[in-house]
matplotlib code that plots the C-alpha trace (Angstrom):
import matplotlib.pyplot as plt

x = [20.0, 18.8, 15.4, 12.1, 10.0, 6.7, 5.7, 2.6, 2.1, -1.0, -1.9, -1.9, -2.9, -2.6, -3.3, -3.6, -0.7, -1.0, 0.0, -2.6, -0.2, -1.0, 1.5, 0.7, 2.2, 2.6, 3.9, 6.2, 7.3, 8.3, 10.3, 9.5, 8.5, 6.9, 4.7, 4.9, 3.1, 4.8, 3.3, 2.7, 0.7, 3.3, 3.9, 7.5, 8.5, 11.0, 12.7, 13.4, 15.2, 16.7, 19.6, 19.4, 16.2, 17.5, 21.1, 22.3, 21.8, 19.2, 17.1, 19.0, 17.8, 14.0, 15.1, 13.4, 11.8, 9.6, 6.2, 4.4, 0.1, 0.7, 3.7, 5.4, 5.5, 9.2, 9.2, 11.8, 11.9, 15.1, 16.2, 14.0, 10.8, 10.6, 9.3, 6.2, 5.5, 6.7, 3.5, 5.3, 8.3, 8.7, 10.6, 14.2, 13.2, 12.8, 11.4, 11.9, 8.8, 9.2, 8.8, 7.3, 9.0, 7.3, 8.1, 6.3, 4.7, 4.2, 1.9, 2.5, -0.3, -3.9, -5.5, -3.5, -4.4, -8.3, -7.8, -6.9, -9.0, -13.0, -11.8, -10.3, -7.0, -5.6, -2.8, 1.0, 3.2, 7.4, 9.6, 13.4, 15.6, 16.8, 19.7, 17.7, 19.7, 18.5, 17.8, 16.0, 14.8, 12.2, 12.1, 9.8, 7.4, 7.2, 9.4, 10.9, 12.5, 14.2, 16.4, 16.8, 19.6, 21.3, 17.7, 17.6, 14.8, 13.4, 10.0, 6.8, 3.6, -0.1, -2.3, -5.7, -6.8, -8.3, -11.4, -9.6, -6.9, -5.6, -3.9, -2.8, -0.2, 0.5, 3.7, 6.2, 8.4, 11.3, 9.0, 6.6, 4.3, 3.1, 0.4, -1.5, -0.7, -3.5, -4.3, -7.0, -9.8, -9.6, -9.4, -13.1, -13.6, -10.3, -12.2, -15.5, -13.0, -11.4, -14.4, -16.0, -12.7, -12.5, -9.6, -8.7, -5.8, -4.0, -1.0, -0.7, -0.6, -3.1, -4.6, -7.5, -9.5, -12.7, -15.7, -16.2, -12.9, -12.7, -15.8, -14.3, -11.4, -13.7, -15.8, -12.7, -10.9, -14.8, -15.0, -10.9, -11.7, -14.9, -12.6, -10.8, -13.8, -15.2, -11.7, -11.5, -15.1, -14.5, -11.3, -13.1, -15.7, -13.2, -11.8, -15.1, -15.9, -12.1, -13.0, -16.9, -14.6, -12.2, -14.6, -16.8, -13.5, -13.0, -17.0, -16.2, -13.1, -14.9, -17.7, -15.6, -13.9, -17.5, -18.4, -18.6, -16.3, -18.3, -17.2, -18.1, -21.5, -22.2, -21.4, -23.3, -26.2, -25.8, -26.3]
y = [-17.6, -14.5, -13.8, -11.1, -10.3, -8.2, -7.0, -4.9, -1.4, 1.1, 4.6, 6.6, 10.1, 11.8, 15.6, 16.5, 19.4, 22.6, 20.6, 17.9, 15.1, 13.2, 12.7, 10.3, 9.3, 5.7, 2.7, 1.1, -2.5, -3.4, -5.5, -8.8, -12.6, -12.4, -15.6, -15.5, -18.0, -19.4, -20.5, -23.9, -22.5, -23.6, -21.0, -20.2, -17.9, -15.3, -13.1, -9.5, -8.6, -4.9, -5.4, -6.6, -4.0, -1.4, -1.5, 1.8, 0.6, -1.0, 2.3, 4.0, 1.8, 2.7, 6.8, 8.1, 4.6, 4.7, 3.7, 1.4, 0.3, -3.4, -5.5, -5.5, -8.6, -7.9, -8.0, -5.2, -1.0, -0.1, 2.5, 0.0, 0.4, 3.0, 5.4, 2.6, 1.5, 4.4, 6.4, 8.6, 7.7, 7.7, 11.0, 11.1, 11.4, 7.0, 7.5, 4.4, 4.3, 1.4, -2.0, 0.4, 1.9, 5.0, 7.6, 9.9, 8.6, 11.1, 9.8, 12.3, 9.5, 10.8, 7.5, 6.3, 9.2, 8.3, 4.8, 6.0, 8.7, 7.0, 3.2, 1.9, 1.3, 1.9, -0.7, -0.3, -3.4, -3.0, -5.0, -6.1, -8.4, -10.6, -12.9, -16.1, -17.8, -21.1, -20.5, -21.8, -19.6, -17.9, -13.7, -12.2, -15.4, -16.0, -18.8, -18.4, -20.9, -18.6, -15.2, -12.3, -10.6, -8.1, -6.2, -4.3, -2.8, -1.8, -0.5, 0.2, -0.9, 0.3, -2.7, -3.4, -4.4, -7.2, -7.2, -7.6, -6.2, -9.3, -9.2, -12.0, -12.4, -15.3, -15.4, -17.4, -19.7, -17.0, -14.5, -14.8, -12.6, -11.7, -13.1, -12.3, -14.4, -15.9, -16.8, -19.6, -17.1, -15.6, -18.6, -19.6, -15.8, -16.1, -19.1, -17.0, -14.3, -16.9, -18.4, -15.0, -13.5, -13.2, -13.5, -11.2, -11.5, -7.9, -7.2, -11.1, -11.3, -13.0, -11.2, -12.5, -9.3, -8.5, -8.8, -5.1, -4.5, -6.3, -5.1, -1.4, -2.5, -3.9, -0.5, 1.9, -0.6, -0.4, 3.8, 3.6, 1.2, 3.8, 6.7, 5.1, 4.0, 7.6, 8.8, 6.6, 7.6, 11.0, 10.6, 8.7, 11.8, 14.5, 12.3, 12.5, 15.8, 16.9, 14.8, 16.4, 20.0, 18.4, 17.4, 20.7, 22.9, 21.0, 21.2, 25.4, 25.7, 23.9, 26.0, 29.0, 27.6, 27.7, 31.0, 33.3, 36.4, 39.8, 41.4, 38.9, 38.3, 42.1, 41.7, 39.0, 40.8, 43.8, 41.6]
z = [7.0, 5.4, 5.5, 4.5, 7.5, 7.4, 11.3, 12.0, 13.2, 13.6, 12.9, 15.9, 14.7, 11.3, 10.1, 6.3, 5.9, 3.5, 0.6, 1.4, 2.5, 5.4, 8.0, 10.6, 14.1, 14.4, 16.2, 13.7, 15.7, 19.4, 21.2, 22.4, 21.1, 18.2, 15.9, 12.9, 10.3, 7.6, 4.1, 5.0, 8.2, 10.8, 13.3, 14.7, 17.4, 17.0, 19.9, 18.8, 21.6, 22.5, 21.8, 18.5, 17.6, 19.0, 17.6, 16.3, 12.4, 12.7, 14.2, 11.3, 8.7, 9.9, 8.5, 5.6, 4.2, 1.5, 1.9, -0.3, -0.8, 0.2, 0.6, -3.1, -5.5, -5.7, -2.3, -1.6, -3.1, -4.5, -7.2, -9.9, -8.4, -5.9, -8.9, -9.5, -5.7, -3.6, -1.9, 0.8, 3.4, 7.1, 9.0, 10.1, 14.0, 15.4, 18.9, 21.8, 24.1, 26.1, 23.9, 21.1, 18.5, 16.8, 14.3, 11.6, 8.2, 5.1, 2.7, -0.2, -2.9, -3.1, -3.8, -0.4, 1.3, 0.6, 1.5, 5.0, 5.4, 3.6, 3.4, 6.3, 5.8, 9.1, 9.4, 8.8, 8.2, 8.2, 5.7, 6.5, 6.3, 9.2, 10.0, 11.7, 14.6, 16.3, 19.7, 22.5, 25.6, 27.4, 27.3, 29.7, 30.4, 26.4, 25.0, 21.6, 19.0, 17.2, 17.4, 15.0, 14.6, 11.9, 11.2, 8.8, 7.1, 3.3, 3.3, 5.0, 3.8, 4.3, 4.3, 4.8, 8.9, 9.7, 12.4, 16.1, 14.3, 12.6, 9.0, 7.5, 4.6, 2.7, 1.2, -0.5, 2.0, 2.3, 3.8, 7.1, 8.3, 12.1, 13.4, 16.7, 19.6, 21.1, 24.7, 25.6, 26.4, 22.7, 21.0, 20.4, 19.4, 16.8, 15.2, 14.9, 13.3, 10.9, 9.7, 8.6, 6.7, 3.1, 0.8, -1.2, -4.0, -4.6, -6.7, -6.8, -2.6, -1.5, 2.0, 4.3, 5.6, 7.1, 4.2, 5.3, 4.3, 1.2, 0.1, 0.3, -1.6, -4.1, -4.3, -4.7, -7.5, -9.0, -9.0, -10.4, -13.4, -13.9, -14.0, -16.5, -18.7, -18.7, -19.7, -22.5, -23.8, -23.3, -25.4, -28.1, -28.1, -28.7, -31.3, -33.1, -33.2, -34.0, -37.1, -37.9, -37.4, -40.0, -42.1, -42.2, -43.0, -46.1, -47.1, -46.3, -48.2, -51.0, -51.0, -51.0, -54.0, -56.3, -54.9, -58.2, -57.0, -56.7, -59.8, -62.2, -60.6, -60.7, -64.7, -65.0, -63.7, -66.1, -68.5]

ax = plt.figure().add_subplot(projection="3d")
ax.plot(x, y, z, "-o")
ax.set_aspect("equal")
plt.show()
């Protein structure tokens, strides 16, 4: 079975460069069990285990990604969309550091850039495609349900962080998204955190976030759509007064048409 999986990363450190892109060091995935929950909230566990993660083409596929603002509707980027979606794409270098796997992020979009840099958007999220394999066992203390195999991925997505570093996607039953796992001790304080998250629907993907967050979201989208209103009064403007210049050239050129020519005025006068 062939199916989309999104995994989260973070923003280690990021520079602006003397063209103004931002290029960020990041932790793209790791090794190890990870939960992911499913549309209809069921949670299944899924071993990425070295040796599939850190096959050869698999690393490979990680090269030169594009990088998208949220997960896309169409849920992959290929030669269609990249033009509409694409915002920068990941270096050539894929670095191993233990369970981790890191590597370099260009975003070459102002508006993305912004959202990093003024409006908390500090979260990256990988999306690939995975063979699914049945399998029962324990990795490490942690047991699993599930194995994945043949990864290979399409994109990587900035996406709005949740508070303790929780993001939740909901997506369509072909797709799943990582969730935090929980131990006992966290779980009265994951609660408090789920009772105080917000949803918030963007691009027709519906994300839960902190209200901080959201409201962010809601204040950039707010100063865009008034960007775009003064554009389209300052258009309407010009339009006006290119038709008052219009208007006054034909008033001139009529007025020069009744204007009684020198020579005939000065014969008048003698007269």
């Amino acid at each position: 079975m062939i199916t989309i999986r999104h995994d989260k990363g973070v923003i280690k450190q990021k520079h602006l460069t003397a063209e103004g892109f931002l290029k960020v060091d990041a932790i793209f995935t790791r090794t190890g069990v990870f939960e992911y929950r499913n549309d209809d909230g069921t949670i299944r566990k899924e071993l990425r285990h070295p040796d599939d993660v850190l096959k050869s083409d698999s690393l490979a596929s990680m090269e030169m990604l594009p990088i998208t603002f949220n997960h896309p509707k169409e849920r992959v980027v290929d030669v269609e969309n990249a033009r509409k979606l694409q915002i920068g794409f990941t270096g050539q270098k894929i670095n191993i550091d233990g369970e981790n796997i890191k590597g370099t992020v260009v975003i070459t979009d102002k508006d993305s850039i912004n959202a990093i840099e003024n409006e908390g958007i500090q979260e990256l999220s990988l999306g690939y495609n995975v063979v699914l394999i049945k399998e029962d066992g324990d990795f490490k203390g942690q047991r699993f349900d599930y194995r994945q195999t043949e990864i290979k991925y399409n994109h990587l997505a900035l996406v709005p962080k949740g508070r303790a570093g929780v993001s939740k996607l909901i997506l369509d039953s072909v797709d799943a998204v990582q969730t935090e796992t929980e131990n006992k001790q966290d779980s009265n304080q994951q609660k408090e955190h789920n009772m105080t998250m917000v949803k918030k629907n963007l691009d027709g993907i519906l994300y839960e976030g902190a209200p901080e967050i959201v409201n962010a979201l809601d204040k950039a989208t707010a100063r865009a759509d008034k960007a775009e209103s003064d554009v389209s009064t300052l258009t309407k403007e010009v339009e006006t007064l290119k038709a008052n210049l219009d208007a006054t050239k034909v008033k001139l050129d009529t007025a020069e048409k009744l204007i009684i020519p020198r020579r005939y005025k000065k014969q008048l006068n003698q007269d």
